[in-house]
C-alpha atoms as one frame of an Amber mdcrd trajectory, in Angstrom:
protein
  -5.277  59.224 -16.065  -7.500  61.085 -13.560 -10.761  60.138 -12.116 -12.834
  61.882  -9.750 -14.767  59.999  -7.074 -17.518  62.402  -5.113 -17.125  61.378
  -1.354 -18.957  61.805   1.827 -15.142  62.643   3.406 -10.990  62.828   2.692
  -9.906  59.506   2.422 -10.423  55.846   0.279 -11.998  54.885   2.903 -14.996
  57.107   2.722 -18.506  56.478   1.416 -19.445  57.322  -2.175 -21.268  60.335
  -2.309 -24.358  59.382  -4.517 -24.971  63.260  -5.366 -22.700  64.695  -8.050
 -23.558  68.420  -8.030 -23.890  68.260  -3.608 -21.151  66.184  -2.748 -18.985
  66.796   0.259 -15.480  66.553  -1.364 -13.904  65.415  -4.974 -11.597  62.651
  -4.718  -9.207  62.643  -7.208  -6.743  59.683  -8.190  -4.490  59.332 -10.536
  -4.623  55.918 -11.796  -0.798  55.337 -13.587   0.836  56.528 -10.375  -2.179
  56.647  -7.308  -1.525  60.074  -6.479  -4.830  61.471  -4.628  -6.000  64.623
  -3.893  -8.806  66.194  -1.918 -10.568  68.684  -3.262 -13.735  70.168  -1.060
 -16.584  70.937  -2.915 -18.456  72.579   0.199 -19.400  75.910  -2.092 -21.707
  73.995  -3.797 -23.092  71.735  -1.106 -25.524  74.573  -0.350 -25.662  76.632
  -3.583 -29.082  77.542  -4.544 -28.747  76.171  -8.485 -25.932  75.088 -10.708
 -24.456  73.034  -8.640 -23.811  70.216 -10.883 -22.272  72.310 -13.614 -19.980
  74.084 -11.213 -19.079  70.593 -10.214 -18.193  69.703 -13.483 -16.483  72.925
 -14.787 -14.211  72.361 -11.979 -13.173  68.851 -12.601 -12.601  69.761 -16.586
 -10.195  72.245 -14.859  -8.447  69.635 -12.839  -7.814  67.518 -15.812 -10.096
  65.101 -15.065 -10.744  61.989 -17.708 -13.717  60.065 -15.688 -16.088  61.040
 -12.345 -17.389  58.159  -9.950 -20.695  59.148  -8.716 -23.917  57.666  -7.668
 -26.285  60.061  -9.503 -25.430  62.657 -12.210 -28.220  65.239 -12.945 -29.072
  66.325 -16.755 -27.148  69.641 -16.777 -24.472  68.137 -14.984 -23.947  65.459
 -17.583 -24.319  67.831 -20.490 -21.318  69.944 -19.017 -19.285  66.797 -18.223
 -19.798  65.997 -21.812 -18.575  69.080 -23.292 -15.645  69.074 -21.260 -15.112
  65.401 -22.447 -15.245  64.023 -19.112 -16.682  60.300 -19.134 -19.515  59.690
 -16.010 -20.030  56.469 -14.589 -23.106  56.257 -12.356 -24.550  54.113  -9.867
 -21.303  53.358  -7.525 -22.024  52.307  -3.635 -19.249  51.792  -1.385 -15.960
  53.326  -0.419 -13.880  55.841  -2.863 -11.442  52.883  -2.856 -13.553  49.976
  -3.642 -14.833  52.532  -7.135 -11.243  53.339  -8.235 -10.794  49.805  -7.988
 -13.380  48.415  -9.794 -12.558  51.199 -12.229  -9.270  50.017 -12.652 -10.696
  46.805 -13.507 -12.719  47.732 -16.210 -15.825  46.381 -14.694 -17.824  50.244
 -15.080 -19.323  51.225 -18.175 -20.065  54.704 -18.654 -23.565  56.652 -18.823
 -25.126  57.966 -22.188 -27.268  60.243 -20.175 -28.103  61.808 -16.692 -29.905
  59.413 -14.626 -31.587  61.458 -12.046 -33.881  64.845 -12.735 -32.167  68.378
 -11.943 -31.994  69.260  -8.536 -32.442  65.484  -7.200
């Protein structure tokens, strides 16, 4: 399955981004065979609004089953959500330390955004 991880750079060594919507780059692994790719999410670093839902249309494009994050916004959620796409919130640490704990079933997922719109 895939899982997206926002991150502060390219590799599983970088930081965690803790903003959904802002981050730097999408991380995304897939878990059965630990394929990765890099996607930049620079467009909406520095977009005015929508951020978050841009963020999240383009990960229900990429397939994605599960996003890694440190904070997930309320309109970010609800389009994560529609697309089916399961958020887990509150990660710290490198992309590869998340997909791992992941993997171990030690996350649970988020009900509901945990920060306000435009945090």
């Amino acid at each position: 399955m895939k899982v997206a991880v926002t991150a502060k750079g390219t590799s599983l060594e970088s930081e965690v981004d803790q903003r959904f919507g802002r981050a730097k780059c999408l991380i995304v692994v897939d878990t059965d065979t630990d394929e990765m790719d890099v996607h930049d999410n620079e467009v909406n670093l520095n977009a005015a609004q929508g951020a978050g839902i841009q963020t999240a249309q383009n990960l229900a494009g990429l397939g994605v089953f599960a996003v890694l994050t440190g904070h997930v916004g309320p309109n970010a959620f609800r389009t994560l959500s529609a697309a089916e796409i399961k958020a887990y919130t509150g990660l710290h640490g490198t992309v590869g330390e998340a997909i791992e704990e992941f993997k171990a079933g030690s996350l649970n997922p988020v009900d509901s955004a945990d920060v306000e719109g435009h945090w």
